[in-house]
Structures are given as C-alpha cells and as structure tokens.
DRENKOLTI-206521 format. One line per 10 residues: their letters; for each residue x, y, z of N, C-alpha, C. Coordinates in pm, 1 decimal. Each point is the difference from the previous one (the first is absolute). Layout:
# residues N
A> X:Y:Z:X:Y:Z:X:Y:Z; ...
***
This chain:
# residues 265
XXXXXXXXXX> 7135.8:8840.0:9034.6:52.0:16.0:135.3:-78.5:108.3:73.5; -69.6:-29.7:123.9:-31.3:94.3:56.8:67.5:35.7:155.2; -31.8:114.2:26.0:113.8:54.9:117.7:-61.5:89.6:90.5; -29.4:-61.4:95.5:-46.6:13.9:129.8:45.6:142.9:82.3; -60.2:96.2:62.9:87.2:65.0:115.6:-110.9:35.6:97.2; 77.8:-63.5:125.1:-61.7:-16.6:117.0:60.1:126.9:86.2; -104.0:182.9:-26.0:54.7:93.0:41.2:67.2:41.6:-135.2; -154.2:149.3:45.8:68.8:70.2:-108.6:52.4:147.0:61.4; 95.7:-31.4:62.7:65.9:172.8:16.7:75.2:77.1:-97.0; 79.8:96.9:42.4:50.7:54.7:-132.0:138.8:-79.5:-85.0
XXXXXXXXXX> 34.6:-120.1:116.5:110.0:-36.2:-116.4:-70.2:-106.8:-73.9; -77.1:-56.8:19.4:-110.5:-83.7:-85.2:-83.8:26.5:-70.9; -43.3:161.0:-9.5:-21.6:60.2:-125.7:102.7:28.9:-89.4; 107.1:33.1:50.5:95.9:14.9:-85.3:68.1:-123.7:-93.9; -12.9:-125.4:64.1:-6.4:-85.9:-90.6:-33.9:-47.2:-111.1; -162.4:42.8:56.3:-114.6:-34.1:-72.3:15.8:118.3:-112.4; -12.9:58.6:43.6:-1.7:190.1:-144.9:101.6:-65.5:-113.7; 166.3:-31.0:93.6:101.5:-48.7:-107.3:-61.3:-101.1:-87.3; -32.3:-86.5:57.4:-63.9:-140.6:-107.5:-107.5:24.9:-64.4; -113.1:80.9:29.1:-90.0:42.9:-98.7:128.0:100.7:-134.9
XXXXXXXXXX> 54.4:81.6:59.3:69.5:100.4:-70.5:45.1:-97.8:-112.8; 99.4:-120.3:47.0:54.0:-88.1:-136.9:-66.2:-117.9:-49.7; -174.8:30.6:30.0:-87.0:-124.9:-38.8:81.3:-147.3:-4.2; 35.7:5.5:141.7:73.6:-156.5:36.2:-165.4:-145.4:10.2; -112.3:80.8:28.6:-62.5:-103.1:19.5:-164.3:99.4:18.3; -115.0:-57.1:-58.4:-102.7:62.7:-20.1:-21.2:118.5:126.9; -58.5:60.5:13.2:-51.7:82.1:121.9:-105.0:-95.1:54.6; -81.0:-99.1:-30.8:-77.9:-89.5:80.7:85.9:-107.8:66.2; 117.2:-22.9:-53.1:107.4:-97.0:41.5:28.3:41.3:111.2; 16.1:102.3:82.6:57.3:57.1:96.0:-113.4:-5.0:114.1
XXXXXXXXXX> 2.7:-42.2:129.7:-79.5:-5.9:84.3:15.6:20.5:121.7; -85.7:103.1:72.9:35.3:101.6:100.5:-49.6:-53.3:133.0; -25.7:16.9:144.5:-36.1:-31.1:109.6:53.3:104.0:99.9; -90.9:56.3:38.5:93.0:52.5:147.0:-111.3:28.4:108.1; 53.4:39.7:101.8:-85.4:-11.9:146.6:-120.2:153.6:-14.8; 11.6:48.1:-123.1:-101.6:139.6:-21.5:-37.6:-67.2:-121.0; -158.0:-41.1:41.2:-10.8:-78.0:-210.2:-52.7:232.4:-51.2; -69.4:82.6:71.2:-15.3:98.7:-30.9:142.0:65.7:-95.1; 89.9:-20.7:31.9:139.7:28.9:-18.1:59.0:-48.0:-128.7; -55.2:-193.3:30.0:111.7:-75.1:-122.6:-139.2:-19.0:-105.7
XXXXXXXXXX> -53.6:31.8:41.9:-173.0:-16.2:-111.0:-18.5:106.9:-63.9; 48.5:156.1:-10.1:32.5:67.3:-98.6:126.4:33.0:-64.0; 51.1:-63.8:80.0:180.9:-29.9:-87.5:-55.3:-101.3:-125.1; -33.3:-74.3:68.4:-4.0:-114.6:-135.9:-130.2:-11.2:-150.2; -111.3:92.8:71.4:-68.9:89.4:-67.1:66.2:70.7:-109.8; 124.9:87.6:63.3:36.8:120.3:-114.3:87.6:-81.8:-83.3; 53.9:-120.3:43.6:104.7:-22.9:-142.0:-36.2:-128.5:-41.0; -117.6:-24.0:20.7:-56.8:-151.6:-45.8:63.2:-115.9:69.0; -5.8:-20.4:130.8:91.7:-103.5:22.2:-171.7:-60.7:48.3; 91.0:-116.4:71.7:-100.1:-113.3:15.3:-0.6:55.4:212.9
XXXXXXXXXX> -94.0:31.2:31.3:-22.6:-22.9:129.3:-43.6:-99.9:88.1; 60.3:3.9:109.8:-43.5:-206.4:65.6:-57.9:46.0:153.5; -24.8:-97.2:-0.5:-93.4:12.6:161.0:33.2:-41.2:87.1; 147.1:-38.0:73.0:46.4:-47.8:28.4:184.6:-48.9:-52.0; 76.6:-16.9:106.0:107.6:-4.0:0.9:53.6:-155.5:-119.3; -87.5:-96.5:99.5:19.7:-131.5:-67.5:-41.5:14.3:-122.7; -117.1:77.1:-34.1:-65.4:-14.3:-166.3:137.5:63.5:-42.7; 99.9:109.6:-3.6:100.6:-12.8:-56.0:115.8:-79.6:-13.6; -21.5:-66.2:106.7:113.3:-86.5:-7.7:-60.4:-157.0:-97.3; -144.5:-37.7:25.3:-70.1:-92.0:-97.8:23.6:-5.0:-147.3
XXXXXXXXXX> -37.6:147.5:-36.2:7.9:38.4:-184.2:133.6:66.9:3.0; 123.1:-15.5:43.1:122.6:85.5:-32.1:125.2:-137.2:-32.1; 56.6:65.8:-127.1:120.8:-86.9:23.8:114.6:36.4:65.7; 28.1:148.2:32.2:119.5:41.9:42.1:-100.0:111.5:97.6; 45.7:-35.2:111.7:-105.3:63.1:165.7:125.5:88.1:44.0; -59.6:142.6:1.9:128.6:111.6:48.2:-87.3:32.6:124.7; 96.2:-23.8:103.9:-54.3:32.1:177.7:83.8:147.6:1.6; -88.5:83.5:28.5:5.1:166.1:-13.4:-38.8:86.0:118.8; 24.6:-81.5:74.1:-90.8:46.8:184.6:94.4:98.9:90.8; -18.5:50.6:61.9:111.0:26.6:94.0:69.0:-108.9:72.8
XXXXXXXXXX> 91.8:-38.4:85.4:71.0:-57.8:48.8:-49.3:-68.9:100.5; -133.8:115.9:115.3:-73.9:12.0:85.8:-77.9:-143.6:-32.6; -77.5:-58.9:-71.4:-85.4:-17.7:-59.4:28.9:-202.1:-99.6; 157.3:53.6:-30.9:24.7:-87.2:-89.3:-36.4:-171.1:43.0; 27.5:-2.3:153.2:-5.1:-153.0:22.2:-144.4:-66.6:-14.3; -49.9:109.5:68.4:-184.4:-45.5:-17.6:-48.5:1.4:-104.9; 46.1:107.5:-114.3:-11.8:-42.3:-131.5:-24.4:-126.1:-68.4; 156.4:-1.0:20.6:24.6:-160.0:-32.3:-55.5:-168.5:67.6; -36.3:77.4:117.9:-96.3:-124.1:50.1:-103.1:-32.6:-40.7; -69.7:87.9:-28.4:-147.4:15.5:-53.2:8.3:-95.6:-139.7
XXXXXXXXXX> 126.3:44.7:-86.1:-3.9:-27.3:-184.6:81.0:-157.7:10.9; 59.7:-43.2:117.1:55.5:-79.4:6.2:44.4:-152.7:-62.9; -189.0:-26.3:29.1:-89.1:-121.9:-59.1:33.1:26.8:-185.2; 5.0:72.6:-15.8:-44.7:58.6:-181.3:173.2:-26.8:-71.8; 57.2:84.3:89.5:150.4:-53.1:-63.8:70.8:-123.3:-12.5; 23.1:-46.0:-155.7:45.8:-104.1:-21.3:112.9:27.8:-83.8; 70.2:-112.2:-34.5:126.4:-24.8:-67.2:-22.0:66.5:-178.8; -161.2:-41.6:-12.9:-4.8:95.0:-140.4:1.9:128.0:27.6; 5.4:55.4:118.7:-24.5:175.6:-9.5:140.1:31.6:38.5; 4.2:137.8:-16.1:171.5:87.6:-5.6:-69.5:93.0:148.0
XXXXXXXXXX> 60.4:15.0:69.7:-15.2:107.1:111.1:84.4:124.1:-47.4; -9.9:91.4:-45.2:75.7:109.8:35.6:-33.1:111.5:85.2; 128.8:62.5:103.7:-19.8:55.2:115.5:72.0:100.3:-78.3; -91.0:111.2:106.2:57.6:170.7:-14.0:-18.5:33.4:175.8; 25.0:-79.5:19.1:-0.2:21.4:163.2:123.5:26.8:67.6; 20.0:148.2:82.2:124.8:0.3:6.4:31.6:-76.3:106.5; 161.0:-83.1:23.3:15.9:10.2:136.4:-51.7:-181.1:28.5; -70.9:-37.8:-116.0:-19.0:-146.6:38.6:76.3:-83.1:-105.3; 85.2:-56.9:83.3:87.2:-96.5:-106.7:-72.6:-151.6:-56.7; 93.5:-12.2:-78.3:-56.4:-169.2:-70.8:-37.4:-74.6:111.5
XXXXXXXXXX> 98.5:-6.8:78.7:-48.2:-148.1:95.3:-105.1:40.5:85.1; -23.1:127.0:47.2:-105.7:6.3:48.2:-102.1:-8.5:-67.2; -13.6:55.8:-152.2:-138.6:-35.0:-76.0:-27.1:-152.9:-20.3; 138.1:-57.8:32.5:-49.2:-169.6:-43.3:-35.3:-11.7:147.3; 62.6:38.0:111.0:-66.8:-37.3:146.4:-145.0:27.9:-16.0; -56.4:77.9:-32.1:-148.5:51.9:9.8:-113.3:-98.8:-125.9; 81.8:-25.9:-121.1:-68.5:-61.2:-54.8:45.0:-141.5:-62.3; 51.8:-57.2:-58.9:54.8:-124.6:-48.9:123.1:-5.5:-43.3; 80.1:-114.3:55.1:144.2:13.7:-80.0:31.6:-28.1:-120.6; -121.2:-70.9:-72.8:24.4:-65.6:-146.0:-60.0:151.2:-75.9
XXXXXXXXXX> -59.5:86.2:43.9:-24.0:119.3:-70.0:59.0:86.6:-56.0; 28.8:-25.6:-148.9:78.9:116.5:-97.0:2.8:141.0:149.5; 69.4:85.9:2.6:-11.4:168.3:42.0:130.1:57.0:-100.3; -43.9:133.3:22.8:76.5:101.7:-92.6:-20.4:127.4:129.6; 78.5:0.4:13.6:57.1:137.7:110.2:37.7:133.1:-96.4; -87.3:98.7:27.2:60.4:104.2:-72.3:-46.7:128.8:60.3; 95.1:118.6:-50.4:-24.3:130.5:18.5:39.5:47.1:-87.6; -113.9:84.7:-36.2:-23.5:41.2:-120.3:-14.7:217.0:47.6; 30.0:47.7:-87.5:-68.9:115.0:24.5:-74.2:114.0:-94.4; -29.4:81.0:5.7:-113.5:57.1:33.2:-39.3:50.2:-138.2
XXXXXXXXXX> 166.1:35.1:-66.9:16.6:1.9:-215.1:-53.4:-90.2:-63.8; -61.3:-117.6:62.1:-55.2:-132.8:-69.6:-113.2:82.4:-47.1; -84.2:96.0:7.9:-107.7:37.4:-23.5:-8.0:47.5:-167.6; 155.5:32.6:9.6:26.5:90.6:-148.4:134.3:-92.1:-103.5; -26.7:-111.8:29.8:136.6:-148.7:-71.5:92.5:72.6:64.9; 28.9:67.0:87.3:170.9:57.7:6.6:19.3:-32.9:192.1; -56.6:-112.9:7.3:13.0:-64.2:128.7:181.6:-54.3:55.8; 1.5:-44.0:96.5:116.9:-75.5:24.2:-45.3:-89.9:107.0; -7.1:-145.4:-29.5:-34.7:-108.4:110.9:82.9:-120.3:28.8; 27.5:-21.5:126.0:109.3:-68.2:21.5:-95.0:-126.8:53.5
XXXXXXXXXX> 55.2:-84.4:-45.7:-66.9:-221.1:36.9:99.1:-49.5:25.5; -25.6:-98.7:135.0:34.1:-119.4:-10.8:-141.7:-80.3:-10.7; 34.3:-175.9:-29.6:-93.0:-58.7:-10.9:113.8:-109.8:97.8; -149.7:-98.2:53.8:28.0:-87.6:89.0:54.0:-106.5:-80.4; 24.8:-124.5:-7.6:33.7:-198.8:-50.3:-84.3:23.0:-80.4; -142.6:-15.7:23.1:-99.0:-72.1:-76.8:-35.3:84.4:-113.1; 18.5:160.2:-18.7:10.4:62.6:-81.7:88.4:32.4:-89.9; -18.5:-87.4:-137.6:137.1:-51.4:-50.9:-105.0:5.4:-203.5; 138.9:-24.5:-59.5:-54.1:-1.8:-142.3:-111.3:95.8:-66.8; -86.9:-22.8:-32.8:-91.3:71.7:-96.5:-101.2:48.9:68.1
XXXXXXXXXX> -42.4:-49.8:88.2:-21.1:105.3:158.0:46.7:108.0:30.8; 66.2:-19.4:43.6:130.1:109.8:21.1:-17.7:98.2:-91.8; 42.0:-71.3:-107.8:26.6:171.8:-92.6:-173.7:47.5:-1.6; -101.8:-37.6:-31.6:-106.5:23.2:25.8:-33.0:123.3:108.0; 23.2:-69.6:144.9:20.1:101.6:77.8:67.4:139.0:-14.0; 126.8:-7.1:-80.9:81.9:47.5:16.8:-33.6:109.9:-169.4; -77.8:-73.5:-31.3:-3.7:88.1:-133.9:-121.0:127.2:-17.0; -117.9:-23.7:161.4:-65.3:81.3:0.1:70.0:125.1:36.6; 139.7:-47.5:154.8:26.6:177.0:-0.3:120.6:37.7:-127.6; 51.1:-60.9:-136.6:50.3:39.9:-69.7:-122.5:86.9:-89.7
XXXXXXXXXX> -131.0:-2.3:5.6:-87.7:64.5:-104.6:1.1:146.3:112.5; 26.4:-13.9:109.9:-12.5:145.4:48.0:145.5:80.3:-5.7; 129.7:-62.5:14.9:94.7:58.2:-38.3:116.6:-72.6:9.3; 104.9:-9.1:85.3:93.0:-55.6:20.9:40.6:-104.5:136.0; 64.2:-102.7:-48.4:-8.5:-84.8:125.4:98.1:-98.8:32.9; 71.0:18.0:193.4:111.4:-64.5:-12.2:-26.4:-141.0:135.9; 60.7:-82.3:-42.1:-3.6:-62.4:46.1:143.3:-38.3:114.8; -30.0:26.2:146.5:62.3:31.1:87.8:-48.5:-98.1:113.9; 135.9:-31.6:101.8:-24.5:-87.8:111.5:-67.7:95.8:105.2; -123.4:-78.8:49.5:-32.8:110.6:100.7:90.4:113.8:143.3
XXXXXXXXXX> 125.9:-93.7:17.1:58.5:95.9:49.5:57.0:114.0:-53.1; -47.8:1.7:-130.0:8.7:133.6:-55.5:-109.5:103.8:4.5; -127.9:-62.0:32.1:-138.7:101.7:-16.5:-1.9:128.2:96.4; 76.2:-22.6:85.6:-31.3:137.4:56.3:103.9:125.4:-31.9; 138.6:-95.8:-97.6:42.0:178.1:-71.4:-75.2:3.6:-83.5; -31.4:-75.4:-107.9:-89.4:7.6:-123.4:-127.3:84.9:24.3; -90.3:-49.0:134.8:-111.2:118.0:16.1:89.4:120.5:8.3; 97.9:49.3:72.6:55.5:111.4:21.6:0.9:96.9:-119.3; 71.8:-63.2:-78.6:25.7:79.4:-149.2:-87.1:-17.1:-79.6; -119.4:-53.3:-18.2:-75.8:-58.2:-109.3:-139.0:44.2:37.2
XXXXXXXXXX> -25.5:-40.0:156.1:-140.5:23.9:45.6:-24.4:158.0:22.3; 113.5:8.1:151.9:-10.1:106.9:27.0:40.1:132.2:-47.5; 123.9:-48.9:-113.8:80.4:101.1:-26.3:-124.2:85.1:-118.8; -113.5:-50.4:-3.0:-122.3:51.6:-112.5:18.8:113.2:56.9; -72.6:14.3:128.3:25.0:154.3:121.0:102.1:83.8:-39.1; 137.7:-81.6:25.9:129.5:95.7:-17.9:20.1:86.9:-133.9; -19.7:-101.8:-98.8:-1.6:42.2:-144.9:-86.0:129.2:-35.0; -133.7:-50.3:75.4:-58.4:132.9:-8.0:39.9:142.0:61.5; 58.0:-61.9:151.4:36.3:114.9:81.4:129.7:114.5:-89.8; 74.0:-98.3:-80.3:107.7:56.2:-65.9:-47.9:95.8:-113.4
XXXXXXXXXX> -90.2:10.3:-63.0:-103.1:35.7:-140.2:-26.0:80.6:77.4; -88.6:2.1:102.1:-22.8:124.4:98.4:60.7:89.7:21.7; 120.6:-35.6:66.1:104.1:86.5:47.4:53.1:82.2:-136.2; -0.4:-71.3:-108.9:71.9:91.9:-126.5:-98.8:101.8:-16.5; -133.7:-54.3:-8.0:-84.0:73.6:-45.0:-65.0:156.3:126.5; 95.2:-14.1:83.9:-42.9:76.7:89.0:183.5:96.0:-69.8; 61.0:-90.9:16.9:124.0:128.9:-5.2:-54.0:60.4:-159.3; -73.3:-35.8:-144.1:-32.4:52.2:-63.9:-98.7:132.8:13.6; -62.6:-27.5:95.5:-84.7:140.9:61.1:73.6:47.9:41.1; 80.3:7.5:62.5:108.0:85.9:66.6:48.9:125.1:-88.7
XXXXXXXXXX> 26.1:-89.1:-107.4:96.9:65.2:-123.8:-142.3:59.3:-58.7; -102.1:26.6:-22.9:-115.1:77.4:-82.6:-114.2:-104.2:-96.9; 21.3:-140.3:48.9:-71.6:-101.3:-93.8:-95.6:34.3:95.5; -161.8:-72.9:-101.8:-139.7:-39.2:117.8:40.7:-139.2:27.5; -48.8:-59.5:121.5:2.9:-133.3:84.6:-39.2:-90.7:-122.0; -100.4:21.0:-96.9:-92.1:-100.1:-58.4:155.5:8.2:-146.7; 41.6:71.0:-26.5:101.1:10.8:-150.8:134.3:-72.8:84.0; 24.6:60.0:144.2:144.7:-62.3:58.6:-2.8:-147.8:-16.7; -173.5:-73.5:63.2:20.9:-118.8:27.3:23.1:-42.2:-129.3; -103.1:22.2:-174.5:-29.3:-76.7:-42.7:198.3:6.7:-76.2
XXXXXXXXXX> 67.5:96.6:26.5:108.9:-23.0:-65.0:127.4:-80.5:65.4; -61.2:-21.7:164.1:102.7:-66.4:97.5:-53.3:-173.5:-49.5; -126.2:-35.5:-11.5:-45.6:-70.0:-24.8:29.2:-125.3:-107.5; 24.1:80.1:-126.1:6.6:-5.1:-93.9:155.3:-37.9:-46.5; 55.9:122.4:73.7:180.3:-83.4:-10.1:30.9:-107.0:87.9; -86.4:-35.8:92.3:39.2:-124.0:68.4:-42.5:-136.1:-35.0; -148.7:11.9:-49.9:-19.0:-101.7:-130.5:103.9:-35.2:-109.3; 35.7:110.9:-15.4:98.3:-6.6:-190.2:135.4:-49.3:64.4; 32.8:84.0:149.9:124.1:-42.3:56.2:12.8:-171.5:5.2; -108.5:-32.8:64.3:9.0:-171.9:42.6:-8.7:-86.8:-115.3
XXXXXXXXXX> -70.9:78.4:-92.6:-53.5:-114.8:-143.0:170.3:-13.2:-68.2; 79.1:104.3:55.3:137.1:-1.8:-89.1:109.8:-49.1:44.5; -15.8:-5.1:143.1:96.4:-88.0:25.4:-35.1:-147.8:5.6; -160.3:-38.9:-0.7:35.9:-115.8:-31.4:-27.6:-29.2:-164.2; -8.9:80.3:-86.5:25.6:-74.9:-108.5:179.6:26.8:-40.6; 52.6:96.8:58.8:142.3:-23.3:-6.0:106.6:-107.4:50.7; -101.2:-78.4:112.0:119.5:-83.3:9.9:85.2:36.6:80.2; 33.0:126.7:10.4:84.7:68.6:114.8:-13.3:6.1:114.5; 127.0:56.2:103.9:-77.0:23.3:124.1:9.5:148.9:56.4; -67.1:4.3:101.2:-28.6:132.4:10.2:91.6:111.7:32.0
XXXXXXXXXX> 63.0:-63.8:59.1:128.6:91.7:-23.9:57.7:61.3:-128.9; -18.2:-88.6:-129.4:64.2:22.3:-112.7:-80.5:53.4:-56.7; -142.4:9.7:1.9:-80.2:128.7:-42.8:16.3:119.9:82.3; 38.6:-9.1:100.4:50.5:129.4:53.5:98.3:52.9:-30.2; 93.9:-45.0:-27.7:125.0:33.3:-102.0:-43.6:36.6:-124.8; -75.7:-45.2:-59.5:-34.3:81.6:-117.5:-71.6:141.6:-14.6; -80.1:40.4:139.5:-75.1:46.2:-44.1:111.4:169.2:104.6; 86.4:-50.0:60.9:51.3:93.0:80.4:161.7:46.1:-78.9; 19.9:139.6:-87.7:94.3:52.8:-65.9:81.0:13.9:81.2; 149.6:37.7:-36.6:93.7:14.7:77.4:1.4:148.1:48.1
XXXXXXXXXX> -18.7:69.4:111.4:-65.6:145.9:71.6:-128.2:2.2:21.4; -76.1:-84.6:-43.3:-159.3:62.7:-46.4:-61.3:-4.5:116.2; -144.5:74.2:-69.4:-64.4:-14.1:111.3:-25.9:-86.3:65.0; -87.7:-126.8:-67.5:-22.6:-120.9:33.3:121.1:-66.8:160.3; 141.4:27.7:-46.6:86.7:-121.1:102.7:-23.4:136.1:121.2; -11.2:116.9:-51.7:-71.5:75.7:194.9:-88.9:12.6:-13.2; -94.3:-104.8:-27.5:-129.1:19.5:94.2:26.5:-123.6:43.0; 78.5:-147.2:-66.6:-1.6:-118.3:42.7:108.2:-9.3:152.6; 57.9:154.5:-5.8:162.5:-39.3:80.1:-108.8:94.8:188.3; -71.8:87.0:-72.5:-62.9:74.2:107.7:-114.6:-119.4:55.1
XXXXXXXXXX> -69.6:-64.7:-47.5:-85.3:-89.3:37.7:59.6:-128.3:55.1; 149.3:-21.9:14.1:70.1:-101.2:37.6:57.6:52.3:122.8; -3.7:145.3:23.9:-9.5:54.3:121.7:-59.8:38.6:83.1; -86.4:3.3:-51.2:-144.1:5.3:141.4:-18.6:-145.7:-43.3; 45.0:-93.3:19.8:16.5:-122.5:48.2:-159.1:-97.6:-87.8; -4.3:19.0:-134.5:-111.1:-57.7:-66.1:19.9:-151.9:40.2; 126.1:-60.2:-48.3:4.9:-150.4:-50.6:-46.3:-80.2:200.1; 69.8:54.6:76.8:-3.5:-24.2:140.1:-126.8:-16.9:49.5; -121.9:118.0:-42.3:-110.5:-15.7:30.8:-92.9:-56.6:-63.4; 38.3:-33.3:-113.4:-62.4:-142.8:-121.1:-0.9:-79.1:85.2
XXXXXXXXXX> 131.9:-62.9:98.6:1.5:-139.7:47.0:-48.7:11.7:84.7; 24.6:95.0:90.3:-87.0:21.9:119.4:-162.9:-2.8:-24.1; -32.5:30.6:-80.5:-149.8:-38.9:-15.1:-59.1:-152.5:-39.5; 124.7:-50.4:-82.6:-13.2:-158.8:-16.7:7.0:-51.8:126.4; 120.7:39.5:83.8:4.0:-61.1:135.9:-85.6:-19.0:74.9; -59.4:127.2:1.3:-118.2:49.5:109.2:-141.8:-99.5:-17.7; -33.8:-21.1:-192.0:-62.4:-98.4:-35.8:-31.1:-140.6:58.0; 125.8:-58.5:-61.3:24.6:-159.3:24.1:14.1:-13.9:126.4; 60.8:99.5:152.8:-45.1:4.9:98.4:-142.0:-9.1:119.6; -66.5:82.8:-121.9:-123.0:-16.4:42.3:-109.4:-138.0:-41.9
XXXXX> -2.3:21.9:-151.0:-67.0:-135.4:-8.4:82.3:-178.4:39.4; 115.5:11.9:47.1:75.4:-129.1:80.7:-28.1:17.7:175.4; -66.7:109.5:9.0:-48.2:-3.2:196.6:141.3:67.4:78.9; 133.3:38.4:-124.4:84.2:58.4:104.9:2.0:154.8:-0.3; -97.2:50.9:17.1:-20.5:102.1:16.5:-135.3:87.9:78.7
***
C-alpha cells in the first residue's frame, strides 16, 4: 500500500513522523508533493520518502491520496488531480471546513472519501482523529483508511456535525493543554522551582494524569475524588480554582472556538 500526501505542512508531517514511528508502511511507500518542491524535496530526503513532481504523480502511484492543503487552495487542488481519481483510490481529507458532499461536489460521487481531523500527537502514536467516510467507503477499504490514523494513535468515528466540537477539544484544545502545563509550571516558579524542572514536573503529571484515567475506566470526576482527602489540600486548591471561575472559562474558550471556526464569530 502506498500513501500519497498532497501538502506537506505541519499536520502532514505529523502524520507522516506517526507512521514512520509505527513502521505502518516502508518510508519509500509514502509520497510527498507540495507547491515548494525546495521545501517537500528535503522533507522527503531526510526520512526516505519517495518525492513526486507533481500533484497527479501522487495521486497516479498512491493507493490512499491524503489532500493536506489549506482550505484556500483545496478546490483547485482537486481540479487539477481530478482526472487521476478513481473508484480504486481512497481520498482522504485533512481539510478543515470542507465537508463530504462538497469533496464529492469537486471530485466524483462514486469516490471512496474519508473526512478527518486528526491532530498534531499523531506525530508521537498519541494522536486523536475523528472520520467520517462517505457510501462508497465501506468494508476493507474503510478499515484500511481508517487503520492508517489508528498506527498514529486513537480514532473516533463521528457524524460530521460533530467536527467542529471534536476540533475544539482534540485539535485545538493541544494549545489549551499546553496553556494549562504552563500555567502550573509558572505557579511552580512562583513557589522557588526553575521554569525548565516546573514544566518537566507539570508535564509529566499530566501525561501520567491522562494515561490513568483512561486506563481506569473512570471518570474524571472519580479520580478527583480519589485524589482529594477529606480537609486537604488538594479539595482547596480544587474549591479556590472553582472560584476564580476555572470550569466557566474552559467552556468559554470551547465556545469562543467552535464560534470561530463555524463563521459565528
């Protein structure tokens, strides 16, 4: 199987890094194109991929074609590769903001597509990518598609009127997550830590934090109950941070999100 990406920005390296990372498919299997060959011609240099000269030559030698463009860009894309896409090839989109029927408006309706957003942890297997797939993308296809973003990490399969909370918490919330690691690691300087010991220990419990609640099974609330004694410190710092209004401005930043990338904002 070889696998096409038309545009290589950073979430299409990050793909690519994940799938080299779990040797899903040779490093020559993988085949690059973008509008800077200066750009995608030493990308594909450093990790052995196969470089093409052209958009269609990826879409020619690819069995599964990932369109990786900006949004700006995407229709003419697809005009150009148009001729090349057939019923044996898989389209998968990382394009935000363009739905199924429009990728079948732009290119064929009998054409397998796989709609996804993926983000940015795919680089390191600890991704989260949300698909739908169109009719024609069905059976052993399908999982095919669907099994490249399982080699980068985790993956749900959701109706697109769900994609724009899913980017919220999944895409964007990469930012937030960090912003939160930050913020600890700044109140750790506060208290006499260096920035570089605060982060790697804010860091570090939020990894171990997430790996445990989901191998517990639990929910998050009920690891918070465990971890908060009856007086302790823990339930005032959780009861003081519930007063300067933490949980309120979580949503408010989701809001502010899915506002913006839906145009109501």
């Amino acid at each position: 199987m070889k696998i096409g990406f038309i545009g290589v920005g950073a979430m299409a390296q990050a793909i690519i890094q994940g799938l080299l990372n779990a040797k899903f498919v040779p490093a020559q299997d993988i085949l690059v194109h973008s509008a800077h060959k200066a750009h995608y011609g030493k990308y594909a240099s450093q990790y052995g991929l196969t470089a093409e000269a052209t958009n269609v030559a990826v879409v020619k030698d690819s069995d599964l074609v990932v369109l990786a463009v900006v949004p700006a860009i995407a229709a003419d894309v697809l005009a150009e590769i148009r001729d090349e896409l057939s019923a044996n090839k898989t389209l998968i989109s990382i394009v935000s903001g363009v739905s199924l029927n429009r990728l079948e408006e732009l290119t064929d309706y009998n054409l397998p597509i796989l709609r996804s957003l993926p983000n940015i942890n795919s680089a390191f297997g600890q991704g989260m990518t949300a698909v739908a797939a169109n009719e024609n993308l069905t059976g052993d296809r399908k999982a095919q598609a669907i099994a490249m973003y399982e080699a980068t990490g985790s993956v749900s399969e959701l109706d697109e009127s769900k994609f724009a909370a899913f980017s919220a918490i999944s895409g964007s919330a990469v930012a937030y997550v960090d912003f939160f690691i930050d913020s600890l690691s700044r109140a750790g300087v506060k208290y006499g830590l260096t920035k570089e010991m605060a982060t790697k220990i804010a860091a570090q419990t939020t990894l171990g934090s997430a790996h445990s609640l989901m191998a517990s099974g639990q929910t998050p609330a009920e690891m918070i109950d465990k971890v908060c004694s009856p007086g302790g410190d823990t339930i005032a710092g959780i009861l003081a941070m519930e007063d300067a209004g933490f949980l309120p401005s979580v949503v408010k930043g989701i809001d502010a999100t899915i506002a913006k990338s839906t145009g109501k904002n």
